[in-house]
N, C-alpha and C positions, 0 to 999 in steps of 0.2 A: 600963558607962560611959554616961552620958543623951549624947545626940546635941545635937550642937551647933547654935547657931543659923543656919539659912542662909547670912545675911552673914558669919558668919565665916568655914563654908565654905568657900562662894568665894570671900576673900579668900585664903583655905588655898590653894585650886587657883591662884587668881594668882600667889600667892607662887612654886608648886612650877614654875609653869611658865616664870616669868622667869629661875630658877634653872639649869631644864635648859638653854632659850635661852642664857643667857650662860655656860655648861657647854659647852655646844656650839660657840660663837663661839671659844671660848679655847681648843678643842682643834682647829679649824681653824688658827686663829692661830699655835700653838706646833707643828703637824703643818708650816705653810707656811716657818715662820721653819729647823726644822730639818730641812727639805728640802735633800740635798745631790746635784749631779748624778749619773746612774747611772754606773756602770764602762763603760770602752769597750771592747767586746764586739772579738773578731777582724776581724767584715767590717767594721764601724765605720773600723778603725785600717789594716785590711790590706786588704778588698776580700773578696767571697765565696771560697770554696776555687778554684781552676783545675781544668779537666782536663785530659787532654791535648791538645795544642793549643792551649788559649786561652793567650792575651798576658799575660804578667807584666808588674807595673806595674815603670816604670821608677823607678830609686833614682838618680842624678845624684852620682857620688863625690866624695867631699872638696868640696862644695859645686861642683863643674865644674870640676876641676883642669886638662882638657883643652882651655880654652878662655883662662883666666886662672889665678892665682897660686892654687894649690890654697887650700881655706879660708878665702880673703878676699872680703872683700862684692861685689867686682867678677865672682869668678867664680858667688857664691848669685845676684845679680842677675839674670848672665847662662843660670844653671840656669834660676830662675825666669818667666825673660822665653821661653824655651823651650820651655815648658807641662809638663816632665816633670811625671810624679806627686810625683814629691818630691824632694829635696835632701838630702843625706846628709853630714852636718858631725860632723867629730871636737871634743868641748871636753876642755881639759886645765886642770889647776890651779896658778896661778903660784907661789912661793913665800909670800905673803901669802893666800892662798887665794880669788884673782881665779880666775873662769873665763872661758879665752880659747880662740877655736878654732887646734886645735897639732893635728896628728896624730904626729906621732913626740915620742919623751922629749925632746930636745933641739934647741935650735930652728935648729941649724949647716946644716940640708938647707936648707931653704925662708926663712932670712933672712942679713942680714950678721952675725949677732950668733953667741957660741959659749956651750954650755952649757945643763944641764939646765931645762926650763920651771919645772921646781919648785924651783930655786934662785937663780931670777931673780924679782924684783918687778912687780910690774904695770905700773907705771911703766917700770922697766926693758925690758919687753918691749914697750910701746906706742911707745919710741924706735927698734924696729929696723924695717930697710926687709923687707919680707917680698914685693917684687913685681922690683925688680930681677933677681933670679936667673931668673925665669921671661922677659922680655923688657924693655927699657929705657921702654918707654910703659907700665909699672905701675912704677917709682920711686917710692918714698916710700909705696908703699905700705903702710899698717899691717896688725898683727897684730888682728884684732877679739875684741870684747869678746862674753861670750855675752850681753849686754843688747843691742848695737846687731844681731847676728845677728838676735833675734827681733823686733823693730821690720821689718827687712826681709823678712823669712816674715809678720809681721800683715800688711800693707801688701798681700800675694797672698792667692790663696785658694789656695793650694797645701800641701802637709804635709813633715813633714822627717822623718827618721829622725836621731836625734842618741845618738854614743856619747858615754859615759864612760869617757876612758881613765886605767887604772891603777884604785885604788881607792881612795874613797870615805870621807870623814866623814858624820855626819848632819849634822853644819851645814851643811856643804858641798852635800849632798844637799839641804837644807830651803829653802835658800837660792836655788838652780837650780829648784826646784818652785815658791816663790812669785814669782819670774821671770817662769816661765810661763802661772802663774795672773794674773798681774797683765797679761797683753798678750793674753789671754782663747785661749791656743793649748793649752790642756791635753786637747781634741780633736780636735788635728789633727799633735799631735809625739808618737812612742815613742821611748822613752828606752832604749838598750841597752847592753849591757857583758859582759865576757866574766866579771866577777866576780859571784857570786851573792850575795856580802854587800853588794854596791853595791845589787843589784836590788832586796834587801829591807829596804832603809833609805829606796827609795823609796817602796814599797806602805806602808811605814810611815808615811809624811808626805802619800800623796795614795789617793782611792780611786776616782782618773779616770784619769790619764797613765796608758798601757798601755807594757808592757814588754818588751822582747827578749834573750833571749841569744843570746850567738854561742858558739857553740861551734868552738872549732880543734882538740880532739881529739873526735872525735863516739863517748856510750856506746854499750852495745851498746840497751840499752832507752832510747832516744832519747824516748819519749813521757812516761816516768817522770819523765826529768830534767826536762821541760817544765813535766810536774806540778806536781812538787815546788817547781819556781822561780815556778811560778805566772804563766808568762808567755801573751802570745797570740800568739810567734812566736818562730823562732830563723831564725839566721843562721848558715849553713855553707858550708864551699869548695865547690866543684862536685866537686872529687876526692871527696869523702866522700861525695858524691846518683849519683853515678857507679858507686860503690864499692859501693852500698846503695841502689839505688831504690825499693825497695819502702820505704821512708824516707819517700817523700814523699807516699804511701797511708796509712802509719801515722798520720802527725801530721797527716794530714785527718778522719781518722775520730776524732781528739780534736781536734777545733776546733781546731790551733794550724797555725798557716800557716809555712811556708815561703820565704826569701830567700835565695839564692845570691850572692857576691861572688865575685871582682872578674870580670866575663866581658866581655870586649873583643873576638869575631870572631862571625861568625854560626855558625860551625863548633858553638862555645860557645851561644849563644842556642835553635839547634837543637835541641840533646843536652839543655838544660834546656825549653823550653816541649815539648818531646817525651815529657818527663815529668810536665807538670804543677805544676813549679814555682811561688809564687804572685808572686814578686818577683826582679828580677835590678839587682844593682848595678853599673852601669860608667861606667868613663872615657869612654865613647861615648855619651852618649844621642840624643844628632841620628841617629848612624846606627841604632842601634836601635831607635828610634823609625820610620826609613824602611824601616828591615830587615820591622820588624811590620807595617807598614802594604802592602808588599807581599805578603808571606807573606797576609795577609787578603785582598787585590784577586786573587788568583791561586784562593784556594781561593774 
């Protein structure tokens, strides 16, 4: 083949090179655009492993049940205004498939109204008084919605532990994930449940919000199940870390962290940060919080 003329050459080499440049631009461009945040890793969500000794972060139940009307914004406010680590809210699904914060099936304990949350309308359940029963200065208090809960968790710099009680559609699930995403808390809330089809209807819809099971019968390979579910922490009575401490060794050495419920005495706080627990959940957090703080000033 006769070699071609100079100028065309280098026109050849301009050509090839404006080519890789804007090759290069465009794979910048479509690398940046389908950049999606990373997974939140355990200590991300939970805090590094504990040992023994060190202070589990405090979990605040049912949003501060002990202070105001379990699950209502007066008593997350007052969790929040507290500095605990986090706030611990149950959401349940109305019968129109509203998510409101319920801890139990039915809403006869904690409001004046009777009947299962999932056979009342949202509307329905925003009519009942859910503060009366706990003292006459929360009256009228309503049942919250899971959108006004996360406007007040954005508002702090604080994180929530939030179950899913019962189980679970994907809508229901897709719905409660773009919630999240949309109030920018999708690393700073773990979403848990005692159901594993709930769990993975969520990894299925998000690949940030980190996940928890609880377990109320605990297996014998407690690390397998974690596996399997894919989570970065579980949740278990303190009778089961009592029963099995070396429990709380295993699911250290797989990265998944550890939360104990419901522990209200120091007696309780003791026997769990004695083993390393990474998380405790109570109806007390002021005193546990003062419980730890001395336990630290002494040692």
């Amino acid at each position: 083949m006769p070699d071609a003329p100079a100028s065309a050459t280098s026109r050849d080499r301009t050509q090839a090179l404006l080519i890789v440049c804007v090759l290069a631009v465009a794979s910048i461009f479509v690398a940046v655009l389908g950049t999606t945040p990373g997974r939140v890793g355990a200590t991300e969500a939970l805090g590094d492993p504990r040992t023994p000794g060190d202070a589990a972060f405090i979990a605040s139940h049912r949003g501060g049940g002990a202070t105001a009307p379990e699950n209502t914004l007066p008593a997350i406010a007052g969790a929040l205004a507290g500095g605990f680590d986090y706030v611990e809210v149950d959401v349940a699904l109305t019968a129109d498939r509203h998510p409101v914060l319920m801890h139990d099936p039915t809403v006869d304990r904690t409001t004046d109204g009777h009947g299962a949350i999932a056979s009342l309308t949202l509307a329905e359940v925003r009519a009942l008084d859910a503060g009366s029963w706990f003292a006459p200065a929360y009256a009228g208090t309503a049942v919250p919605t899971f959108t006004e809960f996360l406007e007040v968790l954005a508002a702090s710099t604080q994180r929530s532990l939030i179950e899913l009680k019962g189980e679970w559609d994907a809508a229901a699930v897709a719905a409660v994930v773009t919630d999240i995403n949309a109030h920018d808390l999708e690393r700073r809330v773990a979403l848990s449940s005692f159901d594993a089809a709930t769990l993975g209807l969520i990894e299925s819809v998000s690949d940030v919000i980190p996940r928890l099971l609880i377990l109320r019968d605990v297996p014998e390979d407690v690390v397998r199940a974690a596996q399997e579910a894919g989570v970065r922490g579980i949740l278990v009575d303190r009778k089961a870390v009592l029963a099995r401490p070396e429990m709380v060794d295993d699911v250290h050495a797989a990265g998944v962290r550890i939360i104990v419920y419901t522990l209200n005495s120091d007696t309780q706080w003791t026997a769990m940060t004695d083993l390393g627990v990474d998380g405790i959940v109570t109806d007390e957090p002021a005193d546990l919080l003062t419980w730890q703080q001395a336990v630290a000033a002494d040692g």
